[in-house]
C-alpha positions as CSV (number, residue, x, y, z in Angstrom):
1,X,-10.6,-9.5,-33.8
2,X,-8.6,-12.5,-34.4
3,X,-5.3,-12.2,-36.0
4,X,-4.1,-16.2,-36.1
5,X,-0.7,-15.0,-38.2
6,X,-0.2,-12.6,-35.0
7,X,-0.8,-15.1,-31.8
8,X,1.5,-16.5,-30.7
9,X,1.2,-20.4,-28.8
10,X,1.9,-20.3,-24.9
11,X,5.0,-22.3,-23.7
12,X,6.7,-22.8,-20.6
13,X,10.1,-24.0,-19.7
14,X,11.6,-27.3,-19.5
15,X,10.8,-28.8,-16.2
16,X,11.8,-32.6,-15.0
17,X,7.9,-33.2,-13.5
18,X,4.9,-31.9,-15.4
19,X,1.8,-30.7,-13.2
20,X,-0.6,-31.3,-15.9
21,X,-0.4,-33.7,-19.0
22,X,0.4,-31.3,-21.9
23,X,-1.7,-33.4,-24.5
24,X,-4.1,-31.2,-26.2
25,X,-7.6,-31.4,-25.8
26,X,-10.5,-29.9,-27.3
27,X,-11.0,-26.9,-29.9
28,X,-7.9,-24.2,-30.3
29,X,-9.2,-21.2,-29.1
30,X,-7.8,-17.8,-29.3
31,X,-7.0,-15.1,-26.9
32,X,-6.4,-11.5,-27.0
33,X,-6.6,-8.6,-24.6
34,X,-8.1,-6.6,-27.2
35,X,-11.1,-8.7,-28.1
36,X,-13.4,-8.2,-25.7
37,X,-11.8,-4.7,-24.0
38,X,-11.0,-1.3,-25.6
39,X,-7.5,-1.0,-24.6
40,X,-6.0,2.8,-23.2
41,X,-2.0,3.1,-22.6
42,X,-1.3,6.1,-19.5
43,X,2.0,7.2,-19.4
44,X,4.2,9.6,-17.1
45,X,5.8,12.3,-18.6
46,X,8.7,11.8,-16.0
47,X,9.0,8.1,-17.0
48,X,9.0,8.7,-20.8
49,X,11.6,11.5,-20.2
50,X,14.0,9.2,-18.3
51,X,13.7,6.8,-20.5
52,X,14.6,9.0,-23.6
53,X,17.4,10.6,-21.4
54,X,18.9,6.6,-20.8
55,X,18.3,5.7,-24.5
56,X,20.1,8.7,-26.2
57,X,23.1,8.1,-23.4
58,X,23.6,4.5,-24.2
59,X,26.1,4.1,-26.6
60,X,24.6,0.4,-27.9
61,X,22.7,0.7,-31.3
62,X,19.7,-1.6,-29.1
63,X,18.8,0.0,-26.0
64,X,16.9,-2.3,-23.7
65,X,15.0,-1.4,-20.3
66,X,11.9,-2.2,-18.2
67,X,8.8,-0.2,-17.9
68,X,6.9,-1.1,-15.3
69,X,3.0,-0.6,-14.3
70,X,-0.5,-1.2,-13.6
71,X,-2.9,-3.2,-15.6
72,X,-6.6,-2.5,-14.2
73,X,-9.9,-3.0,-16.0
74,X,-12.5,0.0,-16.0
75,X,-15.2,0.8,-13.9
76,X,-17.4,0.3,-16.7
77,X,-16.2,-3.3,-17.1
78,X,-15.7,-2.3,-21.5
79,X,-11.9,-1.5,-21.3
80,X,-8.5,-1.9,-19.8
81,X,-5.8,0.9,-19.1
82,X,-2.2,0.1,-18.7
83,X,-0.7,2.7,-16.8
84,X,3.1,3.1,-16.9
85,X,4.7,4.8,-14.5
86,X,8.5,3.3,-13.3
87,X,11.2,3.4,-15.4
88,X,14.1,0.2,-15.1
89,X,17.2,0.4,-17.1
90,X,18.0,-3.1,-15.9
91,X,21.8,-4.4,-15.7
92,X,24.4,-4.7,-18.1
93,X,25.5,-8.7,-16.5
């Protein structure tokens, strides 16, 4: 399933020395995590709760944070699960 309005092009920072020349060559080709895996989100309750708890206490109108896990394909090899389980509320500086 490819969504060109959706993808977005990679870039990388500015640098003073290039590793690579950053011409273009060949065909534009898309890539998605979804098109060739069935995608499966795991959460823990604990994290989602903590993250609700941090959210309703902030007194900003945007609440940012990190949620951090694991990314691991299936045994099958047909999908990917993303399984969240650490809660970050970053830093204010």
């Amino acid at each position: 399933r490819l969504v060109p309005e959706k993808m977005v092009p990679f870039s990388f920072p500015l640098s003073k020395c290039a590793l690579w020349d950053p011409v273009p060559m060949g065909d534009v080709i898309g890539s998605h995590v979804t098109y060739y895996r069935n995608p499966k989100l795991s959460m823990m309750e604990k994290t989602l709760r903590l993250a609700y708890r941090h959210a309703k206490q902030s007194e900003k109108k945007l609440f940012s944070c990190f949620l951090l896990g694991v990314l691991a394909v299936d045994e099958d090899g047909e999908g990917i699960t993303l399984t969240i389980d650490r809660f970050d509320p970053g830093r204010e500086v």
